[in-house]
N, C-alpha and C positions, 0 to 999 in steps of 0.2 A: 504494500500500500504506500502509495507517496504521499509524503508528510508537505501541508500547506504552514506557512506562516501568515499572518496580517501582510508583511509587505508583497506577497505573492500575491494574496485574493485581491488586493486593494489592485494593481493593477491588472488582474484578470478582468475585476468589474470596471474598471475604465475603460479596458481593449474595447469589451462588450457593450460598453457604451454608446461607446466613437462609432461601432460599429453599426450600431442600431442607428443613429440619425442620421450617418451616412445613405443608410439604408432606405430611406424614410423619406420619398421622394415630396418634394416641396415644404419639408417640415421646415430645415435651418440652412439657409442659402448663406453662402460669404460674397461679398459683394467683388473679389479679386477673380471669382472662378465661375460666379452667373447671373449677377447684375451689374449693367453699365454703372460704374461708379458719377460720374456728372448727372446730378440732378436739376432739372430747370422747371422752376413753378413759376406760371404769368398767372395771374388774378386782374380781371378785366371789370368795369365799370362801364355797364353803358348808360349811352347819356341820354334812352330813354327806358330806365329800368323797371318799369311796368310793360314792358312793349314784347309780348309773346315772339312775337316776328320778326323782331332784332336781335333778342335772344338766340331764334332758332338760324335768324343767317348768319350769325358769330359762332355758335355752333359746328354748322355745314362747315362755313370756311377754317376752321380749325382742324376739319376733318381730313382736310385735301393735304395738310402737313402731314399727313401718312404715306404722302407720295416718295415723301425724301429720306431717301437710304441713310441719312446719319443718326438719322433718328433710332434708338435700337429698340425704345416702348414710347406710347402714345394714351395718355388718358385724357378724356376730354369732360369735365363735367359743370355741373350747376349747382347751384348751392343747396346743404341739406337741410333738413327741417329737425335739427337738433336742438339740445336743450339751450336755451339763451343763458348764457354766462358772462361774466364781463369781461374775460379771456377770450374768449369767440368773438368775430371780426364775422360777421354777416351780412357787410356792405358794398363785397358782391355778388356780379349775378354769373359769370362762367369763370371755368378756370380751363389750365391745360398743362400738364404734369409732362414732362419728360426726362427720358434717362439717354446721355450717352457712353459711347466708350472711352472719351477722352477728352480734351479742351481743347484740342485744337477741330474735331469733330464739332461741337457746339460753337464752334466765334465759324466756321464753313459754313454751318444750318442757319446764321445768321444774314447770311448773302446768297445764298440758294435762292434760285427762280423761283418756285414756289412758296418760301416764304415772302419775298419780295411780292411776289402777284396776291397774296393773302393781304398783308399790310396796304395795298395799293384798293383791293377789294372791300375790306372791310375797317380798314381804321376809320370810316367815318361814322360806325357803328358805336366807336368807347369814347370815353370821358377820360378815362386814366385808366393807367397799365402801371403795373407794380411787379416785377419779377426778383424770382429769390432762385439763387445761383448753388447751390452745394454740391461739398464732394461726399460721398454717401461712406461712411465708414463701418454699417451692420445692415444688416438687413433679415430679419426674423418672417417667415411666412408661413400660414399653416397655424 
């Protein structure tokens, strides 16, 4: 019979650990191995923010920035109907989340024809544009 110590077991239950959430397809992502680490969030105001239908063409055109290969994810949304806190910032009405692979990818998506055709399309739809630029250092999913 082979004799276990604490410093044995201790790392057997680690191997098995690692092994499990390796395992464990979408539970624990590292942002080095499969999410684009550049984050770019724009938060838009438009400047008739009761208006269904300026809403939904800032939307559309938000969507067409799916055309551009730098981009490596694309979320497009509107505001949620969560609990009102004074920490929550609910004064706008779209937003639009991306991820890329690098920095020099994101200042490229910034002169890209289709982003350029989108700006030229729809900026007369907002009031103010606010973007937050991060590099993503975790990423938990699952």
């Amino acid at each position: 019979m082979k004799r276990s110590n604490r410093r044995t077991f201790i790392g057997q239950g680690a191997a098995a650990a690692g092994a499990l959430l390796t395992a464990t397809p979408g539970m624990i992502m590292t942002p080095t191995t499969e999410r684009p680490p550049i984050v770019h969030h724009v938060f838009f105001w438009l400047k008739n923010p009761s208006s269904v239908d300026d809403r939904n063409a800032l939307v559309a055109g938000l969507k067409t920035l799916a055309g551009i290969p730098l981009i490596k994810e694309l979320y497009v949304g509107v505001l949620a109907d969560t609990e009102k806190r004074d920490v929550v910032d609910a004064s706008w009405q779209v937003s639009e989340l991306m991820f890329f692979n690098d920095l020099s990818g994101q200042a490229n998506y910034q002169q890209h024809p289709l982003h350029l055709e989108f700006v030229k399309n729809c900026s007369h739809l907002w009031a103010k544009v606010v973007v937050y630029d991060a590099m993503n250092l975790f990423t938990r999913i699952g």
